[in-house]
N, C-alpha and C positions, 0 to 999 in steps of 0.2 A: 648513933644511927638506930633508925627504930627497926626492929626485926617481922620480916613477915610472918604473917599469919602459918599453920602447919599445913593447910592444903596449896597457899602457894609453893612454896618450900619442896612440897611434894611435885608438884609440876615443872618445877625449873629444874631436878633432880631426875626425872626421867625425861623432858627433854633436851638437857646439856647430852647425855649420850648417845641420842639418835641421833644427833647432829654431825657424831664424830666416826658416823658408821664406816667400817670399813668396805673396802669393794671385794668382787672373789675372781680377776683379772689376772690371767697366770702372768706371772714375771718370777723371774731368776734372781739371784742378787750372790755376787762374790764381791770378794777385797778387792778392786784393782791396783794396790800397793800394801804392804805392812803398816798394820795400825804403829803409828808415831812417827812415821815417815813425816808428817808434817808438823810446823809447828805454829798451829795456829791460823790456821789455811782460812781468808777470807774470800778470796775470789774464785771460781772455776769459770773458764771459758772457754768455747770450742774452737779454735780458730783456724784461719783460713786454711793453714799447712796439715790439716785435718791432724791438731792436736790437741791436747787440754794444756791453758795456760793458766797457770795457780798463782796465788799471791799469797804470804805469810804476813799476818799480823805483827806477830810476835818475831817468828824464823826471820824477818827484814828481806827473802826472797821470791827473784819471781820464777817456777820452773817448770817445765815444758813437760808434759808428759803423752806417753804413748795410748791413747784408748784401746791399744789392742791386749796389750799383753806387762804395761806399765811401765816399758822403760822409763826413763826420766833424764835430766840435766838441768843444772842451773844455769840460767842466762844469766840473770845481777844477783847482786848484793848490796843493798842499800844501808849501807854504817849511819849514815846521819840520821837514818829514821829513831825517835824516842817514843816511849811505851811504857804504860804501868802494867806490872803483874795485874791479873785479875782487871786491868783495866778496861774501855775499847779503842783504845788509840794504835797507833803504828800504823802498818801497810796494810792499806782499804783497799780500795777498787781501782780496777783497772780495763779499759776501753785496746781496742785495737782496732786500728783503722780501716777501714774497706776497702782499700787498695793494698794492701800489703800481699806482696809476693807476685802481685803483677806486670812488674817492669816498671809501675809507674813512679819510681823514686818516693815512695811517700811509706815506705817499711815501718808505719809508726806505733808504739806503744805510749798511751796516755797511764801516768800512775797516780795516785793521791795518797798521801802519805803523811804524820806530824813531826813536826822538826821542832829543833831549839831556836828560836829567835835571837834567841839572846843568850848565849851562851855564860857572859859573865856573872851574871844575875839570875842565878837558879836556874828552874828550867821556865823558861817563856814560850809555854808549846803553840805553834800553830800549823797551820795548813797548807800545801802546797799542791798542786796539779804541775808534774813533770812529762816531758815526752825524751822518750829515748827512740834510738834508729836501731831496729834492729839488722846487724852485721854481720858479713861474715870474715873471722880470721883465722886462728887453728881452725876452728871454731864458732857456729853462729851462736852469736850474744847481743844483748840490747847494751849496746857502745856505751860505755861510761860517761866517755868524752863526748857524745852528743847529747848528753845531757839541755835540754831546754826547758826553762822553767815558763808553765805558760800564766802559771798566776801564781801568786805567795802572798801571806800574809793574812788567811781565811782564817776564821778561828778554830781553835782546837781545844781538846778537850777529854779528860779521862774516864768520858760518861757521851753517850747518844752523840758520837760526831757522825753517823750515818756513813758517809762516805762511799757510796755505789755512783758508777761513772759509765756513760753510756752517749757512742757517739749514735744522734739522730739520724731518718734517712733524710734530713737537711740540711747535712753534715756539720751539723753544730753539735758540740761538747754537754752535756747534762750530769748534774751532780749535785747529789742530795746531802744538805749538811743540816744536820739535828739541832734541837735548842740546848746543846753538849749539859745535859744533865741539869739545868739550873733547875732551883724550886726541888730539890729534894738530894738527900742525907750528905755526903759531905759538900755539897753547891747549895743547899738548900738555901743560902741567903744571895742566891744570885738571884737578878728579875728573868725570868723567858720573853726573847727580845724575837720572838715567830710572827707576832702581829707587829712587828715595827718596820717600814719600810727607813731604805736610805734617802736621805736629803741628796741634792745637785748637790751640795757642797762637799758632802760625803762622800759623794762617787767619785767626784774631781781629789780628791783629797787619797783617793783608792782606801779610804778608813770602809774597811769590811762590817765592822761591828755589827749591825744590824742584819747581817748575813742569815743570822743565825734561823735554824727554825725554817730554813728556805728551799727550795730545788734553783737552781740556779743554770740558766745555759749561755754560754761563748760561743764566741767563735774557736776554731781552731787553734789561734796565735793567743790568744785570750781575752780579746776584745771584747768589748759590749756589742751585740745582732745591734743594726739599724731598726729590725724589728721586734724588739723586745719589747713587752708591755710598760705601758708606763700606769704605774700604780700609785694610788693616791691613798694615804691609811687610813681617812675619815669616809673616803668614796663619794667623796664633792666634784671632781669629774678631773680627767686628766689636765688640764689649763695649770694645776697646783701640784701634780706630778714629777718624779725625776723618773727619769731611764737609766734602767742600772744592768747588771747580771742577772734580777731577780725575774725568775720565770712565775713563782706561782710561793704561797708564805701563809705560816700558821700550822708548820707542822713539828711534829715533836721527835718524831725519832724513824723516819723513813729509810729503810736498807733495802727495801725493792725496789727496782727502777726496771721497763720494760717495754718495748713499742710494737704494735700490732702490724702486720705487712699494710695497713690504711695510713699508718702514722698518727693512730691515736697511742698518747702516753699513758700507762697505769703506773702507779705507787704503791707498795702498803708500807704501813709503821704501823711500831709498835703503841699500844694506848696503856693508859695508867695502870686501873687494876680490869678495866674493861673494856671492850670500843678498840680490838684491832682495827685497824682503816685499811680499805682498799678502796681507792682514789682512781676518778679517772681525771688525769690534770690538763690544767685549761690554763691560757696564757691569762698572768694575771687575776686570778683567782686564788681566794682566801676559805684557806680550810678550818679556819676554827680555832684550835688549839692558841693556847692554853685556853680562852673564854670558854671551848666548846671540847666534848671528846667525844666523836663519832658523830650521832644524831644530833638536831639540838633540841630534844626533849625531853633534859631537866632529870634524866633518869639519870642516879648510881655515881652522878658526880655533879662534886662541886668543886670549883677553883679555890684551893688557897693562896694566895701570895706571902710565902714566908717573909722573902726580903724587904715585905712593906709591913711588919707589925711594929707596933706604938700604942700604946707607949715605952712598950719591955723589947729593948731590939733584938731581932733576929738572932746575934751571936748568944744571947743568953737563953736561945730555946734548944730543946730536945725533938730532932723531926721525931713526926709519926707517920705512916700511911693512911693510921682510918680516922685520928680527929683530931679538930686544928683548936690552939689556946683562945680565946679570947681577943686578943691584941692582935692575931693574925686577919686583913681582909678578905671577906667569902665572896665567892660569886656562883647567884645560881644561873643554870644555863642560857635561862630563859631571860635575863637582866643581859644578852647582848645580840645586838643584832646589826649586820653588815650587807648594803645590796653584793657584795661582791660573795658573801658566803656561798660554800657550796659543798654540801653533805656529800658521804662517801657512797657510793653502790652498794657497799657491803659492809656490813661492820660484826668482828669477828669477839666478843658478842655483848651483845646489849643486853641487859637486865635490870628490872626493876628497881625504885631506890627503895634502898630497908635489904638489899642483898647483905647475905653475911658473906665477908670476906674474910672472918675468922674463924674457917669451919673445922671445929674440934678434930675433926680425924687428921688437920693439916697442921697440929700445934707446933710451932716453931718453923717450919715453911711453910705459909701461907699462901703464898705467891704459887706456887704449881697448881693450889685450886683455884686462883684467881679466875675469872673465864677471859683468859685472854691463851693467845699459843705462842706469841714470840716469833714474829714473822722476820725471816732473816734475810730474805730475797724473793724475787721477782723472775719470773719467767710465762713465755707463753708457746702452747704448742699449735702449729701454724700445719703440721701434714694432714693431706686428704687426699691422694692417693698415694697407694701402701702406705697408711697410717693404721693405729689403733681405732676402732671403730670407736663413734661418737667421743672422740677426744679432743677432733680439731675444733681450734677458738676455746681455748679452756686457758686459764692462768692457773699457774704452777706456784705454790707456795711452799718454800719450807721454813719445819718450826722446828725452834730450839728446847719449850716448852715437851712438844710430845714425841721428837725425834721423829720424824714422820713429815711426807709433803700432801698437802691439802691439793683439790683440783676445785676449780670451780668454774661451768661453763658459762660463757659469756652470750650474750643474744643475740642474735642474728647483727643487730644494729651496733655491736660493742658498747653499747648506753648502759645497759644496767647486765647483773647477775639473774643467771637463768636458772634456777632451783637451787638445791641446800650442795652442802660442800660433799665431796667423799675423800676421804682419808687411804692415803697409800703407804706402805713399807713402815711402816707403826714400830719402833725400837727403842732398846735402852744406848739413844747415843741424841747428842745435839746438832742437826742437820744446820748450818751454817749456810751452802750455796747448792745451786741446780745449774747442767749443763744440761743439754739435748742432741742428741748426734744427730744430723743435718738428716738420716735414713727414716728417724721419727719413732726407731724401735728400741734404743738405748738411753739410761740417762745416768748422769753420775753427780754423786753427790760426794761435796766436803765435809765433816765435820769436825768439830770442835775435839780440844786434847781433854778438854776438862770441864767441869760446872753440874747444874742440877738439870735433870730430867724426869718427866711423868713418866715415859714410856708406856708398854703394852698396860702397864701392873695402874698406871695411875696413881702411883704413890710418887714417894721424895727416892730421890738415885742418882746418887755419884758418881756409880763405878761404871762408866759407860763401854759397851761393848766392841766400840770400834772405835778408840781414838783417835784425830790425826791421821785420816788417811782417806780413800776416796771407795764409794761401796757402788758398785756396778747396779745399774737395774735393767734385768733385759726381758721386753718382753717375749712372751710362749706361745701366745693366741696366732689366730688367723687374721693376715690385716687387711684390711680394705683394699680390693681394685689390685689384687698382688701385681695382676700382668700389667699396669696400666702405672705403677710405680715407678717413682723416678730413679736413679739409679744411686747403690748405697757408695757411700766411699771406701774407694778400695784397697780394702789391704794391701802389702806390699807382695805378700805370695800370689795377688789376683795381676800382678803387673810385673812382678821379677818373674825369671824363671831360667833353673838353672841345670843344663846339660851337657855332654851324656852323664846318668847316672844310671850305672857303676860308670866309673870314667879311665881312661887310660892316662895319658900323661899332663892333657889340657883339660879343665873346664871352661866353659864358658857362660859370663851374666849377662842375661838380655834383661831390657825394664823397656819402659815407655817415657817419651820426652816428658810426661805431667811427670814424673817420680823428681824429687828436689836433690840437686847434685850437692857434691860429692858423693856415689855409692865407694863405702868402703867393707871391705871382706874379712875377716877372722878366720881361718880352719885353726883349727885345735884339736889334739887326741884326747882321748876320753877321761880322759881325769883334769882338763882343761888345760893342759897347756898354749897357747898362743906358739904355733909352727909356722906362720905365716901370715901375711900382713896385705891388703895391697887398695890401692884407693883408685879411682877413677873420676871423670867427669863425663864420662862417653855413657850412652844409652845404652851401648853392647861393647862386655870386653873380656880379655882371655886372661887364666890365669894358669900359669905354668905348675904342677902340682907333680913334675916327674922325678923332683929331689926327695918326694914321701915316699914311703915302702909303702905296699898292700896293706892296706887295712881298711876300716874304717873311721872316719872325722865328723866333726862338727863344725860345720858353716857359719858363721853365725855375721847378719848383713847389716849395716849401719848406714840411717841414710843423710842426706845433706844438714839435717837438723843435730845429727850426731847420738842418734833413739834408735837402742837393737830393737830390728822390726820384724828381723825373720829367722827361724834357727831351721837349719835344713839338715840332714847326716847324707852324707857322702861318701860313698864307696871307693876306693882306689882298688884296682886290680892290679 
């Protein structure tokens, strides 16, 4: 690569930093669980029973947690799931339904997950979307036994299976799967199959292959929409088209997935060593990748196709990241072009070609000064009364690169990016996933147990500061339209309530019909013993406390999900 000049060098060197400027927006930020409480947490979700539902990578579980105060519980344990150390396979994303908890029979959990195909013959990993029911018996759990698989047989992969799942508001199923790592170090003699659509034959055939590199959306059960695009690879017009799963193709490693209250989709992935993408996706429409990476303007990359060099094949090369042997084919940007192409809104960040991506201060990690940040999810903040001022219509990014989540506001139209990024909660940790509590003044973030981070320092960093666990961020400011704000979700002390205190022989728990049944009770003396026990399904109920001596106790209230939500102390006289 030819190196620039020293006054460009000089100008992409003080503007790579103002780009990452931080904001000065008060927020608070505590552990809301013990770092390594998780292992390997890819999903956070807020869901409907106003709780966070997690998904572990690695840990194979999914488990419900308290945003108030962090209780927790596992609902599954998924044994079939397989995983490489260091990998990114195992338990991806996970969707929950919009009817869940309303009466309507439809309590559903979508998961996506890599399994063994083939269990005789090594490991044959691939892909599956399951739906479990969540139940109640001791205990509420996602029922084993309803288990329903709505698709199998996707491909999988120990590198870029993406994996983020997202039911639309057309209640159709979305899920991003990667081009699972081909074209580079131990895949590198795979092809990137993101610009290949499926044949009729193939779809009839349910051969996936061509999946790869795609966002894909179903139905429910896991059928092909009646209106899914039919997509032709040459763009000779739909007449020579199949109709598949495939919503939109050409991408390479997309973990953000996310829908605007209009029901436009946005995407980002991650790009090679440059060209984050943030995508607004469009039915049937072709983003590029591998031909193209971000812009198509020939800048800072070019395509190798390892698995096609000849005469010396593939297995007898050594990858590189910055330069390709001779016998490998190149492609410059600008040698591809598709009507169906369609550039990103934003690309996290472009740079001229001749960039050094071996910049001495980075020797032996390279990749953290890369300008890319490691986009790991997708979120958007949608409140405008009682919200944080000029927040609403913003996408929420977080990065695994600078431990930190990016905002970036969106334009009135949702079409393009409305000025430069601002950087939030800047750490030494790998931010993995974003929640938002429905109030618009909370947010929680998963990360990672382990791997490399910039952090505040911008160097190389292992020892990350909060493993495996979920970090609170709450904000401190004044928020817009306080009195005209919708109303936050209520803790369980804003809807139990528990009297007389001091008490003589009875207490009694009142809650409200929205609190989720079973309420069950704990008192304990002060060094924790469990003296008493008692459950209910009633909205209001008594409990007999006239076998305690005077003292004082500890309450402590558990509700239908089976998450301590309230600790109260209690007087007996």
């Amino acid at each position: 690569m030819k190196k620039l000049p020293a006054i460009t060098v000089l100008f992409i060197t003080l503007l790579y930093p103002a780009l990452l400027q931080a904001q000065g927006e008060p927020f608070t930020s505590t552990q809301l669980v013990p770092s390594g409480t998780f292992n390997f947490p890819y999903e956070i979700t807020y869901g409907s029973n106003d709780s966070l539902w997690v998904t572990e990578r690695v840990g194979k579980r999914v488990v419900v947690v308290s945003p108030v105060n962090g209780g927790r519980r596992t609902v599954l344990t998924l044994t079939t799931i397989v995983y490489q150390t260091g990998g990114q396979d195992g338990l991806m994303g996970m969707a929950i339904h919009p009817n869940m908890g309303k009466g309507m029979n439809e309590d559903y959990v979508y998961l996506a997950y890599t399994y063994d195909a083939d269990p005789t013959a090594g490991v044959l990993r691939r892909t599956k979307i399951t739906r479990y029911t969540y139940t109640i018996g001791t205990t509420w759990v996602l029922n084993p036994a309803s288990a329903l698989d709505i698709i199998s047989g996707l491909q999988g992969s120990v590198d870029h299976n993406s994996g983020r799942l997202k039911i639309g508001p057309d209640n159709k199923l979305y899920y991003t799967i990667g081009d699972q790592g081909s074209n580079q170090f131990g895949n590198m003699c795979n092809i990137i199959r993101a610009l290949d659509v499926p044949t009729a034959a193939e779809v009839s055939a349910n051969d996936y292959t061509k999946y790869q590199g795609k966002i894909l959306r179903m139905n429910l059960d896991g059928g092909i929409p009646a209106d899914n695009p039919l997509i032709d690879p040459d763009g000779g017009g739909p007449q020579v088209a199949a109709r598949s799963h495939v919503y939109s193709y050409g991408h390479r490693n997309p973990q953000g997935l996310v829908f605007a209250p209009d029901g436009k989709l946005y995407a980002d992935e991650h790009g090679p060593k440059t060209d984050d993408e943030i995508n607004l996706i469009q039915p049937g429409k072709n983003y590029g990748w591998p031909r193209v990476a971000g812009y198509n303007d020939n800048m800072a990359y070019v395509y190798g196709e390892w698995g096609s060099s000849s005469p010396t094949p593939c297995g007898s090369l050594s990858f590189s990241d910055y330069t390709f042997p001779a016998s490998v084919p190149q492609y410059q940007e600008n040698t591809y072009s598709h009507p169906d192409f369609t550039p990103p809104i934003q690309t996290i960040y472009t740079v001229p070609t001749g960039y050094n991506f071996q910049d001495p201060s980075c020797t032996g990690n390279y990749f953290i000064c890369w300008p890319t940040t490691g986009p790991s999810s997708l979120d958007i903040y949608t409140t405008t009364n009682g919200g944080i001022p000029g927040w609403a219509n913003s996408l929420l990014i977080t990065s695994l690169k600078r431990g930190s989540v990016l905002r970036y506001k969106l334009s009135a139209d949702g079409l393009a990016i409305s000025g430069s990024q601002i950087e939030y909660w800047n750490t030494n940790n790998r931010f993995r996933d974003i929640a938002i509590n429905p109030a618009g003044n909370e947010f929680y973030v998963i990360t990672d147990n382990s791997g490399a981070t910039s952090g505040p320092s911008s160097g190389f960093i292992t020892t990350l500061d909060n493993p495996g666990t979920i970090m609170r961020f709450t904000y401190q400011g004044l928020l817009l339209s306080l009195q005209d704000a919708p109303a936050k979700p209520k803790r369980v002390n804003d809807i139990v309530r528990i009297y007389p205190n001091p008490a003589g022989d009875v207490i009694t728990i009142q809650g409200k019909k929205e609190f989720r049944k079973p309420l069950r009770i704990q008192l304990c003396n002060l060094a924790g013993v469990v003296l008493k026990e008692e459950t209910s399904f009633r909205n209001q109920f008594q409990v007999d406390i006239s076998g305690l001596v005077p003292g004082v106790y500890v309450l402590k209230l558990y509700d239908g999900n089976e998450m301590e939500e309230q600790i109260e102390k209690v007087i007996k006289q």
